[in-house]
C-alpha positions as a LaTeX table, in Angstrom:
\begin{tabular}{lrrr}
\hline
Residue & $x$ (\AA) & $y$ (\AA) & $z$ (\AA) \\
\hline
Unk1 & 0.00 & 0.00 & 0.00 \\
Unk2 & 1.31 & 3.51 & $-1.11$ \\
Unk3 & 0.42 & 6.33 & 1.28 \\
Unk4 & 1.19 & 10.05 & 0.56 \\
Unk5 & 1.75 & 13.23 & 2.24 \\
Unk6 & 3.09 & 17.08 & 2.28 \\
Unk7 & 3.51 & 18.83 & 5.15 \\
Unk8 & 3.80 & 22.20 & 4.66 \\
Unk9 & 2.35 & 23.97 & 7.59 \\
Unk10 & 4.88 & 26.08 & 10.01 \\
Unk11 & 6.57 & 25.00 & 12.75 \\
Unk12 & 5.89 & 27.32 & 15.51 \\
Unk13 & 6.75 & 27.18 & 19.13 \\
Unk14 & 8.60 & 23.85 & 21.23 \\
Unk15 & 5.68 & 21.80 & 21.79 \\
Unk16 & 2.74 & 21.06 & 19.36 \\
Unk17 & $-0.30$ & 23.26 & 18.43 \\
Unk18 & $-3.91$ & 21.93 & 19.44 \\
Unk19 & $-7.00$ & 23.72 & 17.77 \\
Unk20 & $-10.18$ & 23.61 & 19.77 \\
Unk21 & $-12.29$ & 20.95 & 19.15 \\
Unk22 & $-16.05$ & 20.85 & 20.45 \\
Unk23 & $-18.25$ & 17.77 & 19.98 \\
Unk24 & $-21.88$ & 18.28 & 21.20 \\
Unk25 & $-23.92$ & 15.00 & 21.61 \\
Unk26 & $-27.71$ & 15.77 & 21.67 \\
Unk27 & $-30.67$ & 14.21 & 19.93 \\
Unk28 & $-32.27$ & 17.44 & 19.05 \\
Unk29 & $-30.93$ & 18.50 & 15.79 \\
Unk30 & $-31.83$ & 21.99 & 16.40 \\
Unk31 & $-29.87$ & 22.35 & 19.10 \\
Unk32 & $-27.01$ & 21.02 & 17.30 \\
Unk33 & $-27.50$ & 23.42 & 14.58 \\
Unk34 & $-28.06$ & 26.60 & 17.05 \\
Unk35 & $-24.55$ & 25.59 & 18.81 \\
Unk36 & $-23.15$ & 25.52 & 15.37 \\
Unk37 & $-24.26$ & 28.57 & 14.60 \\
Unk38 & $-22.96$ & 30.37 & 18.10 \\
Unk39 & $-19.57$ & 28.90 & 17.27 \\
Unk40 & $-19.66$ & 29.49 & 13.35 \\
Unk41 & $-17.60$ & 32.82 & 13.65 \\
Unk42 & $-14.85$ & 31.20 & 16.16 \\
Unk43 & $-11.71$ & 31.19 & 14.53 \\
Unk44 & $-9.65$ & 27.89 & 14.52 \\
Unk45 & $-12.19$ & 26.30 & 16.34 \\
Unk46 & $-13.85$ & 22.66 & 14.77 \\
Unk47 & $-17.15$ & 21.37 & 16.11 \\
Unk48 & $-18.90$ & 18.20 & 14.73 \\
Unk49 & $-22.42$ & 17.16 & 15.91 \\
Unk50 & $-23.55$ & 14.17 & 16.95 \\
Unk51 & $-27.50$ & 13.08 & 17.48 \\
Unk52 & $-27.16$ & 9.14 & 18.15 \\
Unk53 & $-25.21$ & 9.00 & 21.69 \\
Unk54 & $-24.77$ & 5.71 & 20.94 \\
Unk55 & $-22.10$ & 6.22 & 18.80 \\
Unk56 & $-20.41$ & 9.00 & 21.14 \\
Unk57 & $-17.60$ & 6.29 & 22.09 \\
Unk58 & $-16.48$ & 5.75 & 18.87 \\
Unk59 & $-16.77$ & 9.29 & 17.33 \\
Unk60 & $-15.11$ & 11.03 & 20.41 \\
Unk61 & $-12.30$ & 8.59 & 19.72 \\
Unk62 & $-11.62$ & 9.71 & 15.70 \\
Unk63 & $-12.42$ & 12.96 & 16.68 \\
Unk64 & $-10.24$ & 14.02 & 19.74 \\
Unk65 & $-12.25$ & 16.60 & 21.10 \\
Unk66 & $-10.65$ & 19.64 & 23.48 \\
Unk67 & $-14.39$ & 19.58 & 25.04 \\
Unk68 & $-17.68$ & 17.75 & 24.39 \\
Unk69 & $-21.21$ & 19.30 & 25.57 \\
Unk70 & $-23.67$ & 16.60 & 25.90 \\
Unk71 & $-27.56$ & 16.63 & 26.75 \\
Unk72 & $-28.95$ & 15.21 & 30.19 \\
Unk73 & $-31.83$ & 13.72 & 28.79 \\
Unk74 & $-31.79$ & 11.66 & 25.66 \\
Unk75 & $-34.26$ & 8.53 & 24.15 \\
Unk76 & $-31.40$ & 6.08 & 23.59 \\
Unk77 & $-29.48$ & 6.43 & 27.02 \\
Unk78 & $-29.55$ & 8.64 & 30.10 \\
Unk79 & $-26.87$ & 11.38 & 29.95 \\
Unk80 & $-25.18$ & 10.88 & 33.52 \\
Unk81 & $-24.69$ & 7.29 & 32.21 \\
Unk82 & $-22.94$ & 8.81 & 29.52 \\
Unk83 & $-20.65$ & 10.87 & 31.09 \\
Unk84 & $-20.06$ & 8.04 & 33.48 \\
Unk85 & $-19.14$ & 6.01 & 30.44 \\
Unk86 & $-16.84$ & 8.85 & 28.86 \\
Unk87 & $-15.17$ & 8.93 & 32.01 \\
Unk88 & $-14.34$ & 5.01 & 32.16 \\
Unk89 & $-12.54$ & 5.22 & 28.74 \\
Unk90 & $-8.91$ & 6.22 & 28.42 \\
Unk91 & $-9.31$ & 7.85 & 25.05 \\
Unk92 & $-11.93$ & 10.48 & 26.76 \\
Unk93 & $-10.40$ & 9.99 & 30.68 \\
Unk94 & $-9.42$ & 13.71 & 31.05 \\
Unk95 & $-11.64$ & 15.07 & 28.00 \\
Unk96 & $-13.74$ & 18.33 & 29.96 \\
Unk97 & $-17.34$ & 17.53 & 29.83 \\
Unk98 & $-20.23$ & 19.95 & 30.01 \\
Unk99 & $-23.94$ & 19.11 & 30.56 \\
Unk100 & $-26.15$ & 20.82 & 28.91 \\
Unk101 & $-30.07$ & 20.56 & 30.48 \\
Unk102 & $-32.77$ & 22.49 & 30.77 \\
Unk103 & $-33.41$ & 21.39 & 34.62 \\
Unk104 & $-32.00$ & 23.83 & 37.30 \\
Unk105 & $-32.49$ & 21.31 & 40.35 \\
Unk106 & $-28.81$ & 21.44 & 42.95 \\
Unk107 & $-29.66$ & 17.33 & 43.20 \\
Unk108 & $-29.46$ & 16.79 & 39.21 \\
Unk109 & $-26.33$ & 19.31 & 38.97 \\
Unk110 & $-24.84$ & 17.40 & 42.19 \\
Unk111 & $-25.33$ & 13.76 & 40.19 \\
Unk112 & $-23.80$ & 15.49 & 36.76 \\
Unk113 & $-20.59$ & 16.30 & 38.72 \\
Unk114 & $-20.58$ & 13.52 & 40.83 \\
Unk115 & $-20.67$ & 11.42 & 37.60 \\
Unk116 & $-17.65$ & 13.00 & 36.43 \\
Unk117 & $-19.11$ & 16.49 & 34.68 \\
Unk118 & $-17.06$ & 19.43 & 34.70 \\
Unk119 & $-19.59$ & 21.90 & 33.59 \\
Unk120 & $-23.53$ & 22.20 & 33.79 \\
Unk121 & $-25.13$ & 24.40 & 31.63 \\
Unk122 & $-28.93$ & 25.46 & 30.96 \\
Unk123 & $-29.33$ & 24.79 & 27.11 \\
Unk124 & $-29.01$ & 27.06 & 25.62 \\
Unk125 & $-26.87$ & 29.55 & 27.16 \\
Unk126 & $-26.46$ & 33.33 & 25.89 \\
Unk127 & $-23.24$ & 32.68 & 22.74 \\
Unk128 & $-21.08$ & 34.75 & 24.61 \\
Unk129 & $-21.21$ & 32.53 & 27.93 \\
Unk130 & $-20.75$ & 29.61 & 25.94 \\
Unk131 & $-17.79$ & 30.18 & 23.83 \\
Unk132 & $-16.07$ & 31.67 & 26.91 \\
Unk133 & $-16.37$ & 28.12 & 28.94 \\
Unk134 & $-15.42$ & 26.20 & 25.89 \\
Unk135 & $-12.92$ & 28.11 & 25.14 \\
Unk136 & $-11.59$ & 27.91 & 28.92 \\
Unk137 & $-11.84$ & 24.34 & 29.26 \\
Unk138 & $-10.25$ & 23.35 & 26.20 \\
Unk139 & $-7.63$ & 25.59 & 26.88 \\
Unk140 & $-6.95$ & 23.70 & 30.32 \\
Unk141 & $-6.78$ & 20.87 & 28.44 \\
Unk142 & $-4.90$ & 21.71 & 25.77 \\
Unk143 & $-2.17$ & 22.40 & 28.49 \\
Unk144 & $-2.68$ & 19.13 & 29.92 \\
Unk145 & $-2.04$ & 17.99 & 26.75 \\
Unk146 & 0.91 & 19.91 & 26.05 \\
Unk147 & 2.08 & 18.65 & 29.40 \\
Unk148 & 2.03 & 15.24 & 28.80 \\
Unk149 & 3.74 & 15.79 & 25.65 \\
Unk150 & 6.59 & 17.67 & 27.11 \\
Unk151 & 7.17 & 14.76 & 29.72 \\
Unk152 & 7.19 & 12.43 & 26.55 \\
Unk153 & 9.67 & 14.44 & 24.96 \\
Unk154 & 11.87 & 14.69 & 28.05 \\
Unk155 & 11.87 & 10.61 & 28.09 \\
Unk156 & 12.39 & 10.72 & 24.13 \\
Unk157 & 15.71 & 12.68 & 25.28 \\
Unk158 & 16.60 & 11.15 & 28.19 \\
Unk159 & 16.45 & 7.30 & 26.18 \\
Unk160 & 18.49 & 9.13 & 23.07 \\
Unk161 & 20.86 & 10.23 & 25.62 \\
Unk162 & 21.49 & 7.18 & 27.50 \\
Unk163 & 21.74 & 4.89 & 23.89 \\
Unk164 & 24.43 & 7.67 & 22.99 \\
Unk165 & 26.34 & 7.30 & 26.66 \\
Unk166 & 26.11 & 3.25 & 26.09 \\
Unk167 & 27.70 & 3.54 & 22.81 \\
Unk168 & 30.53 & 6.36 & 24.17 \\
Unk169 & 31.09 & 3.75 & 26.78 \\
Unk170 & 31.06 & 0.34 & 24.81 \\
Unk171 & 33.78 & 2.47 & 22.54 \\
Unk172 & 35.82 & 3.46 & 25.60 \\
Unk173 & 36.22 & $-0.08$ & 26.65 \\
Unk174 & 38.17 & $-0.75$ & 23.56 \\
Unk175 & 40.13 & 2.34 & 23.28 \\
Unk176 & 40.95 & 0.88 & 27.34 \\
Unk177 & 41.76 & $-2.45$ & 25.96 \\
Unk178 & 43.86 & $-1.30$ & 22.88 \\
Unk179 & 45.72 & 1.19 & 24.79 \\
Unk180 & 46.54 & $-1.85$ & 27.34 \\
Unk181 & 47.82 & $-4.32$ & 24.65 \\
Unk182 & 49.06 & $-1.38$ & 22.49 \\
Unk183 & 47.59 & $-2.56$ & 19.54 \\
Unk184 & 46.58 & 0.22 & 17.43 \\
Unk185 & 44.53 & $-1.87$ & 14.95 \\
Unk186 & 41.79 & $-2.60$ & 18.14 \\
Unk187 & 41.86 & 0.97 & 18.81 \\
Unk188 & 40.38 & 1.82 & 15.28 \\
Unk189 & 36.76 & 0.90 & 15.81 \\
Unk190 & 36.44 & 2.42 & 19.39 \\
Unk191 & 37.27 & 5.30 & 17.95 \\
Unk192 & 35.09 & 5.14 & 15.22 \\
Unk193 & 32.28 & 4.00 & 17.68 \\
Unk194 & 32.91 & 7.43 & 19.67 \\
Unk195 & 32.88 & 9.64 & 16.55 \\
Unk196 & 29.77 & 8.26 & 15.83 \\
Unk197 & 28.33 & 9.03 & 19.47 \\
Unk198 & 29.44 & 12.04 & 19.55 \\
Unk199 & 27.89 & 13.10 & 16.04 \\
Unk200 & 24.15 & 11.96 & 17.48 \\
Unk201 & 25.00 & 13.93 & 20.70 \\
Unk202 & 25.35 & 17.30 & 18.53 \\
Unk203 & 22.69 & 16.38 & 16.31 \\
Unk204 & 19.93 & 15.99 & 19.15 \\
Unk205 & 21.25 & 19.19 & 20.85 \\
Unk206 & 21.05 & 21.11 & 17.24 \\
Unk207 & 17.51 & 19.68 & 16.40 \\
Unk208 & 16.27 & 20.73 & 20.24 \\
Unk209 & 17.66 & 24.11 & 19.99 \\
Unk210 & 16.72 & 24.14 & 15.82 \\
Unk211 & 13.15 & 23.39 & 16.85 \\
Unk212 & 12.61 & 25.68 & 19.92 \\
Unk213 & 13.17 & 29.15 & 18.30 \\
Unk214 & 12.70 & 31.09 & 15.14 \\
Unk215 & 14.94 & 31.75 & 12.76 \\
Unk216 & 15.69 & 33.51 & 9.10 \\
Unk217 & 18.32 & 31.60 & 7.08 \\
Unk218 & 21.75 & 32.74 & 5.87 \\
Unk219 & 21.73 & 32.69 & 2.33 \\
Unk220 & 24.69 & 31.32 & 0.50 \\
Unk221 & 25.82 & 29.42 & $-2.65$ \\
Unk222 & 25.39 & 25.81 & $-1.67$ \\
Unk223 & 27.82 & 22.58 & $-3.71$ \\
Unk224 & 25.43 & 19.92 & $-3.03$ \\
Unk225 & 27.69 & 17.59 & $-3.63$ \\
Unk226 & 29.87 & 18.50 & $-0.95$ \\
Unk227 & 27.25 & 19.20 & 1.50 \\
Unk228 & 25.50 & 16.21 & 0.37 \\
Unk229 & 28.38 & 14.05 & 0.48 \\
Unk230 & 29.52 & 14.66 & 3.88 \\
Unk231 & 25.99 & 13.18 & 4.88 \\
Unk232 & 26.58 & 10.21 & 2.52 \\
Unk233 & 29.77 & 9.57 & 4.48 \\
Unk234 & 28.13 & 9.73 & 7.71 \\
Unk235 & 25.51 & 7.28 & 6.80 \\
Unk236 & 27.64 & 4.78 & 5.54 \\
Unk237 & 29.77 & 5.41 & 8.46 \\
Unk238 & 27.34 & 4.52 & 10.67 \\
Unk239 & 25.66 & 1.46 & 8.86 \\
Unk240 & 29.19 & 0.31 & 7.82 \\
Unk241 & 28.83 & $-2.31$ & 10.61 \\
Unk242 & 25.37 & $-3.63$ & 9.21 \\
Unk243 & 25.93 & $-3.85$ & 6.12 \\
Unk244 & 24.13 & $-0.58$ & 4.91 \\
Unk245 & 25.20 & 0.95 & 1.59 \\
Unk246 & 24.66 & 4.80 & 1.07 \\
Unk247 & 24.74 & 6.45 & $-2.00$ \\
Unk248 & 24.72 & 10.03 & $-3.70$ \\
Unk249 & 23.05 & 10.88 & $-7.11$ \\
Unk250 & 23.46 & 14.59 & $-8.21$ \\
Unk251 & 21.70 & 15.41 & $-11.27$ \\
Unk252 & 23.76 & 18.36 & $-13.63$ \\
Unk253 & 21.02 & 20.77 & $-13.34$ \\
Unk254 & 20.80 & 20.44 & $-9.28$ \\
Unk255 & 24.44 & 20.73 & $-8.46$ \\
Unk256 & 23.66 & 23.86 & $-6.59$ \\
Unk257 & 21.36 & 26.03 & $-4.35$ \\
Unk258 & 21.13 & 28.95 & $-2.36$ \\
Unk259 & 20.27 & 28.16 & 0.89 \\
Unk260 & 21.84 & 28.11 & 4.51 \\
Unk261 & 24.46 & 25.56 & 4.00 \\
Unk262 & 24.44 & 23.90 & 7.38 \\
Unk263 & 20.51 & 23.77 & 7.55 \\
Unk264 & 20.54 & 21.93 & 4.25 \\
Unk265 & 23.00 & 19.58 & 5.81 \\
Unk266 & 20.91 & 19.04 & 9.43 \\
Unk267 & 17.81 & 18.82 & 7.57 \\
Unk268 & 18.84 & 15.95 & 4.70 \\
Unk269 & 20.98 & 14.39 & 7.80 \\
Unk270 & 18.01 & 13.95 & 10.07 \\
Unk271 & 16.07 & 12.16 & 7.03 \\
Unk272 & 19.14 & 9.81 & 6.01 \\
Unk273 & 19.14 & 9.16 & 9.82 \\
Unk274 & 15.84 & 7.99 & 10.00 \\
Unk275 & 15.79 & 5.93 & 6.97 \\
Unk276 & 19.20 & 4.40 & 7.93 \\
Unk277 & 17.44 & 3.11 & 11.69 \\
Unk278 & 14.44 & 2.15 & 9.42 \\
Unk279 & 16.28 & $-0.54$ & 7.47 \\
Unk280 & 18.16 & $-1.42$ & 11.02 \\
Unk281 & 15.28 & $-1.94$ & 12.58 \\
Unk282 & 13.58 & $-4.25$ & 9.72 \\
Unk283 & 16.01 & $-7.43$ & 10.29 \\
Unk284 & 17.86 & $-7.63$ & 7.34 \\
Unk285 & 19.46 & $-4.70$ & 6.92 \\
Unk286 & 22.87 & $-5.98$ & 4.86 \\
Unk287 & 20.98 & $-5.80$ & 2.15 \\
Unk288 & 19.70 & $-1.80$ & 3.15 \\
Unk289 & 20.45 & 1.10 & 1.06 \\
Unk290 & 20.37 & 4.85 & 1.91 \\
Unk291 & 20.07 & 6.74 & $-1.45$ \\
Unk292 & 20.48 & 10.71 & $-1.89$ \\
Unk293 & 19.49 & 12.37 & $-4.91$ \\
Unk294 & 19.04 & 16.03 & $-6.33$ \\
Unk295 & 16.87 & 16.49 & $-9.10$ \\
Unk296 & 15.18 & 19.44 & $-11.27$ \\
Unk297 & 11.79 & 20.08 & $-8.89$ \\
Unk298 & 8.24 & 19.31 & $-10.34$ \\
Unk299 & 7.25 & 23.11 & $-10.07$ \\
Unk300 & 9.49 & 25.99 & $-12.26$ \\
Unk301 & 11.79 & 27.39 & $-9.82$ \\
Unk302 & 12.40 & 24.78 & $-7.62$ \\
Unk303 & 15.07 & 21.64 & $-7.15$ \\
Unk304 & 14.40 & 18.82 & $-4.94$ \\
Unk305 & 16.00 & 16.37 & $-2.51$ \\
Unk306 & 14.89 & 12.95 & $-2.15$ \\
Unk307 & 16.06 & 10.52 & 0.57 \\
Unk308 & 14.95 & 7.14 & $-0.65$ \\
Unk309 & 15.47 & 4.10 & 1.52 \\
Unk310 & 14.48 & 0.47 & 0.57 \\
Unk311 & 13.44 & $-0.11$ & 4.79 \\
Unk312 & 9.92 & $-1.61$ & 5.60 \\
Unk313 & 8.04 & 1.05 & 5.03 \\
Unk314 & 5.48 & 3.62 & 6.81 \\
Unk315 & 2.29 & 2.40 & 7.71 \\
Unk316 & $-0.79$ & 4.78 & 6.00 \\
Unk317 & $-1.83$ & 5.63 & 9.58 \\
Unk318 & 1.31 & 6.87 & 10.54 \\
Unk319 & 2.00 & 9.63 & 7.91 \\
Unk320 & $-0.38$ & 12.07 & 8.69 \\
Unk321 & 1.56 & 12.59 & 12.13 \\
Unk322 & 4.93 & 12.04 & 10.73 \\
Unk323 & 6.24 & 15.57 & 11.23 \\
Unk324 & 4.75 & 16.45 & 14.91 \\
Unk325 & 7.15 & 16.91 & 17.19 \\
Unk326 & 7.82 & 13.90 & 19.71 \\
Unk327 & 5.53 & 11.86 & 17.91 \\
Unk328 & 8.18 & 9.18 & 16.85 \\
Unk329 & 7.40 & 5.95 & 15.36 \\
Unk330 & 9.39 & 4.12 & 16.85 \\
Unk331 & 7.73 & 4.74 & 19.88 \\
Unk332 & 10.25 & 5.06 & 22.58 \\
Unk333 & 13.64 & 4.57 & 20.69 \\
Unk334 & 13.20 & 8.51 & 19.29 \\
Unk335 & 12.14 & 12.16 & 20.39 \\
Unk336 & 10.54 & 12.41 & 17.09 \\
Unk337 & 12.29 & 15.84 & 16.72 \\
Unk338 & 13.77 & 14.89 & 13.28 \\
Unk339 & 11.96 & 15.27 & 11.22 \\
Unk340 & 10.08 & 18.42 & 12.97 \\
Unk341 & 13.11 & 20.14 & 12.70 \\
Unk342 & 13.54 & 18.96 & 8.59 \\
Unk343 & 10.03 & 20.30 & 7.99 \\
Unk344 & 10.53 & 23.56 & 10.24 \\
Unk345 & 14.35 & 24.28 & 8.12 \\
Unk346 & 12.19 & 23.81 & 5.07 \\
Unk347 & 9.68 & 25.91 & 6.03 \\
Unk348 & 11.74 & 28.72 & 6.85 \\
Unk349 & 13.16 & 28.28 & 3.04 \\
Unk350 & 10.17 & 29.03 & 1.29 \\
Unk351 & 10.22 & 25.09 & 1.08 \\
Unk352 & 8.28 & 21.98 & 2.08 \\
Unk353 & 8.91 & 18.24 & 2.48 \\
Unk354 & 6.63 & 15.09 & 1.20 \\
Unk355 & 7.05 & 11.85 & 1.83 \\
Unk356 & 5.89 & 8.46 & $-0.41$ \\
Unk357 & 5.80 & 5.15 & 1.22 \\
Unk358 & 4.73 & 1.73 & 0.34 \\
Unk359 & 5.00 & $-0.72$ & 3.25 \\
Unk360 & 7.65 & $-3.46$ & 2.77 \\
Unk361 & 8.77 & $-1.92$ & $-0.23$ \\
Unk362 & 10.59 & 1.58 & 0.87 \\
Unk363 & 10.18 & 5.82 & 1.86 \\
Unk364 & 10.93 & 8.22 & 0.03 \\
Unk365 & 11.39 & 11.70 & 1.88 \\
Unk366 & 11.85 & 15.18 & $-0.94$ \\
Unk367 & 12.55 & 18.28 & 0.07 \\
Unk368 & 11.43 & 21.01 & $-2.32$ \\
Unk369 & 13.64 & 23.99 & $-2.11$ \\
Unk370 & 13.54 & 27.23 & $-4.16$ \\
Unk371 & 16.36 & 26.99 & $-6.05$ \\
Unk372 & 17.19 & 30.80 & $-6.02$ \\
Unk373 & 16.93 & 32.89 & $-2.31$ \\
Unk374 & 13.38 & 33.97 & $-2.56$ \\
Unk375 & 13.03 & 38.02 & $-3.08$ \\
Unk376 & 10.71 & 40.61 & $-1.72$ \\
Unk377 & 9.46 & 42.69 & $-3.70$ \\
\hline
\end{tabular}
């Protein structure tokens, strides 16, 4: 199966933008279409509508709601149930809920909250008094959510780290053991094991402090086949030891752009990286191949990079979230910060990056760069 992407949105800010995302379960269509209206005028705000609360589970689940209103008093099931059943489920665990009912009794608010409600409303409430409690509860959870994230990331780092400090050490212990026999042919790949450590150790500090701030590149004549070499060397460097080949294709009329030299370099590094632990992590990877290539870009202006890898493949679920920040996939053995900071350093080129994949077959990541600085006029 072939799955597609381009991501071409910016990168703004360390930790990952959440819109607000209101799902109102009620069996009254009207009152589904009179909170759409209220909300119609919100900027980056979605809202879906559901009338069958039967169905809430599953539909609160695909869409990953910042808040979800929900009637009292429906046919199909009783609404404290409902929350009650929200509340049981992982997925909606720590989602805010607000009742909306057109009772006013303390002992039917008391039973809401005891069930788990953080809100009670009396449908329908003045627009203004609405959008300010959605908007206030979301926003708590949004933070929650940004919370959790930045925990994730800080175990991301902390595994990366400690991987890197095994390897440092494994590659002390036989510079140790060649400096003890002094034997100078044993002292070669502990070496070459710490060179390699300590090139991961400056590329997760570059992507962290790439990712967390803003920046406007420094424009320069690029040779794409140096820059591009030095990442073919690193790659086969590093998958010398499984068997890995790496390669570098540069086509005549895409020997050259004008970009920020070193942010060309991070960005096509992180992407060889990844494809090079893809085809590690498949089994076989002696017969694995890292391939770099520039070519003449689809649209008039432009020249493009493509890291192609012949590794298992990404599943079709897994693109769309691809380029968010400490969303790895592979789970906890990265920060996911890769390829966030590739699509943020195309981004700030005027650029963007797409990706191709067909599972057991091979990924193929392209950046599209202008090929010229881009002017303002």
């Amino acid at each position: 199966m072939i799955a597609e992407a381009e991501m071409t949105t910016d990168a703004r800010g360390f930790m990952n933008e959440h819109a607000v995302r209101v799902l109102l379960v009620d069996d009254q269509p009207l009152v589904g279409e009179t909170v759409r209206r209220m909300l119609a005028a919100e900027p980056n705000l979605a809202f879906r509508y559901l009338g069958d609360p039967l169905q809430a589970m599953q539909i609160a689940g695909e869409f990953a709601p910042t808040i979800i209103l929900q009637d009292l008093v429906m046919p199909q099931i009783d609404g404290i149930t409902l929350v009650k059943f929200f509340r049981a489920n992982p997925a909606t665990r720590d989602i805010p809920m607000v009742v909306l009912s057109t009772r006013e009794e303390p002992v039917t608010k008391a039973e809401a909250f005891a069930a788990g409600a953080n809100d009670y409303l009396i449908k329908l409430p003045d627009p203004l008094e609405m959008i300010a409690r959605i908007k206030y509860h979301s926003q708590n959870y949004i933070t929650l959510l940004q919370r959790n994230e930045a925990y994730q990331a800080l175990a991301g780092v902390a595994h990366d780290i400690k991987n890197i400090l095994t390897g440092i050490k494994g590659g002390a212990f036989l510079i140790d053991e060649a400096l003890g026999a002094n034997n100078l042919e044993m002292l070669k790949p502990g070496w070459q094991v710490v060179k390699i450590c300590q090139d991961r150790i400056f590329q997760l500090v570059f992507n962290m402090l790439d990712y967390s701030k803003e920046r406007t590149p420094r424009y320069e004549t690029v040779d794409l086949e140096e820059t591009l070499g030095n990442v073919r060397d690193l790659i086969e460097l590093r998958g010398r030891d499984d068997g890995v080949a790496a390669a570098l294709e540069i086509h005549p009329a895409a020997r050259t752009v004008e970009a920020e030299g070193l942010s060309v370099h991070r960005c096509v590094l992180n992407l060889a990286s990844n494809a090079l632990d893809a085809i590690c992590e498949c089994g076989e990877p002696s017969a694995g191949k890292v391939t770099i290539r520039t070519r003449p870009g689809d649209a008039a202006g432009y020249l493009a990079i493509d890291v192609q890898d012949n590794g298992p493949g990404i599943p079709p679920e897994k693109i769309g979230c691809l380029f968010q920040a400490f969303s790895s996939s592979k789970g906890a053995k990265g920060t996911g910060l890769g390829l966030a900071v590739s699509k943020k350093i195309a981004t700030e080129h005027h650029g963007s990056i797409s990706v191709a994949s067909t599972v057991g077959a091979g990924t193929t990541f392209t950046i599209h760069l202008p090929a010229k600085e881009p002017r303002e006029e």
